[in-house]
N, C-alpha and C positions, 0 to 999 in steps of 0.2 A: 435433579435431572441426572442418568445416565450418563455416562462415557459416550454409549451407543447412541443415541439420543444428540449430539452435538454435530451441528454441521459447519465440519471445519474450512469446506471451501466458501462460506457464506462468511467466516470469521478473516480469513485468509484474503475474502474481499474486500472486507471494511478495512483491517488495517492497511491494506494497499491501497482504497480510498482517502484514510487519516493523513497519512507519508506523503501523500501527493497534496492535499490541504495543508498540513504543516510547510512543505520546501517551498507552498506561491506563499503563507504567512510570511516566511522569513527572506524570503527573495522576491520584492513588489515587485509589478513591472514597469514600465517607464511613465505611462500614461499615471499610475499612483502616485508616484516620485514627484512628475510635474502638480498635481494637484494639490499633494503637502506642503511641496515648497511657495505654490500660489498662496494657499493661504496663509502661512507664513508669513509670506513676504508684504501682505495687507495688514497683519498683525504687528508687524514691526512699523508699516508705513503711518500707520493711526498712531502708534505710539511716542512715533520719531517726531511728526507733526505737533502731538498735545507737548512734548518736551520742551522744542523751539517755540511755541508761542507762550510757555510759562518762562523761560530762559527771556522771552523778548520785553517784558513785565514787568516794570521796576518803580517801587516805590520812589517818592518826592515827597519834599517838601515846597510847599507854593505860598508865595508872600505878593505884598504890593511893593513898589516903587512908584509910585504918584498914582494915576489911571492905566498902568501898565500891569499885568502880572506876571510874574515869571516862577524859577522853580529849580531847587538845586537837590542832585542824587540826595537820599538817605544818609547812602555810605559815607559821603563826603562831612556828610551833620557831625558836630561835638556837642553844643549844646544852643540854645535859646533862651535869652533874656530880654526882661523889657528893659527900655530905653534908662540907663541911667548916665550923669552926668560923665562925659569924657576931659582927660585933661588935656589939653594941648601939648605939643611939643615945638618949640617955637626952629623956626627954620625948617618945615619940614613942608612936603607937597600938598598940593590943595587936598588931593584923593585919601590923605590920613587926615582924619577928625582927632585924632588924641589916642589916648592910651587910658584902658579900666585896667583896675585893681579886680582879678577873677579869683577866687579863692588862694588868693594871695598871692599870686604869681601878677606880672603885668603884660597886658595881652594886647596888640595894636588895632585900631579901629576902623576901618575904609568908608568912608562915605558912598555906598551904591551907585545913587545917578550920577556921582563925580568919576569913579573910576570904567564906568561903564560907557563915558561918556554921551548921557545922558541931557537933556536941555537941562537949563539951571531953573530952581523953586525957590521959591521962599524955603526958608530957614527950618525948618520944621523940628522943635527939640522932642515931641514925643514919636514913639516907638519903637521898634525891635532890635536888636543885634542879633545875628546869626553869625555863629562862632564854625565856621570852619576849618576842617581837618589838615593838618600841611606833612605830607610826607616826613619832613626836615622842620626843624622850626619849632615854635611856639603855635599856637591857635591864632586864627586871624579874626578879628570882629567882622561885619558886616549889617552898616545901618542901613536897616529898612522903616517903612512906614509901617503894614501891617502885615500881620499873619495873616495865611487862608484857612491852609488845612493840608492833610498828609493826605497824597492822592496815589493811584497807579497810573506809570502811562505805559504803553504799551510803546517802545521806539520806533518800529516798524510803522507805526504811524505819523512820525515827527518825520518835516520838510525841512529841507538844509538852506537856507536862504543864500542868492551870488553873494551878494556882500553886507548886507544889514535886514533888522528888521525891527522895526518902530526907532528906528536912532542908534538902536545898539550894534557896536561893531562885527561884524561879523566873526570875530576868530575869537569873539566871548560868548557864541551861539554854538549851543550842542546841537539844538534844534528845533521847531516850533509843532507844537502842539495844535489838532486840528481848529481849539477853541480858543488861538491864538495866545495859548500860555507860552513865554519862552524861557528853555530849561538853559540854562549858566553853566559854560564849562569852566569848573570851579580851578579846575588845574592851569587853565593856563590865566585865573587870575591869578594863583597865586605866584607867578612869575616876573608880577607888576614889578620894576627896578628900586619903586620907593621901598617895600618889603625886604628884599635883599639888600638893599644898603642899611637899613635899621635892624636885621637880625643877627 
């Protein structure tokens, strides 16, 4: 094509078409702005939501104590053994059963329904220890009757009971599960006085 042949007021149009579509590209107007940030803001709200209900989530483990079942954090776990013989220590609270030999270290024993003040059973020597975690200290035993299994509870579903629930004291209640499991707040067992004087 020609020099002659170009029509530069047709060309002269477009780019003063382009320059007017490029300046609304780069400068939206408000009505834009608010639409971005709507959806944005549902984008972040779906994602805030799935965070807190995975954050509200939290493994357990769940044991028996006679016909009751309860359930103490993961984090709180050390380890799980079956029931072997405990020694005694003479002069010492009904709530300590004795003392095991754990890979060579000596670890204290709590009797569950004793310390939890729980009715009294017959004597029952088989079953589990759950050795829990202590900030400070040694590992604490805790005799159970049976294992269940490692569950998720979601907390946001656990009820705070006024002051007990099935017998158990209220301020060793994290909280109750809607299928009446109750989770053990392990911390403020581990603040029993017979503990702190044997550690």
């Amino acid at each position: 094509m020609s020099r002659g042949n170009i029509d530069w007021d047709a060309v002269k149009d477009r780019l003063g078409k382009s320059g007017q579509s490029l300046k609304k590209a780069l400068k939206p107007s408000a009505a834009q702005i608010n639409s971005v940030y709507r959806k944005r803001a549902k984008r972040l709200a779906v994602r805030g939501a799935k965070t807190d209900a995975e954050s509200a989530v939290t493994p357990v483990l769940s044991f028996w104590i006679g016909e009751k079942l309860y359930a103490i954090h993961m984090a709180g776990l050390a380890e799980v053994l079956q029931q072997t013989a405990c020694t005694p220590v003479p002069g010492t609270p009904p709530e300590l059963l004795g003392v095991v030999n754990l890979h060579g270290e000596i670890r204290p024993v709590l009797d569950a329904s004793t310390v939890l003040g729980l009715p009294k059973k017959d004597k029952v020597e088989a079953g589990y220890i759950v050795f829990l975690r202590r900030k400070e200290g040694t590992e604490v035993g805790l005799k159970t009757d049976r294992i269940d299994e490692v569950r998720l509870v979601n907390e946001d579903e656990l009820t705070i009971p006024a002051s007990e629930a099935s017998g158990l004291p209220g301020r060793f209640i994290k909280g109750v599960a809607p299928d009446a499991m109750i989770l053990i707040d392990t911390e403020k067992m581990m603040t029993l006085g017979v503990l702190s004087e044997k550690q």
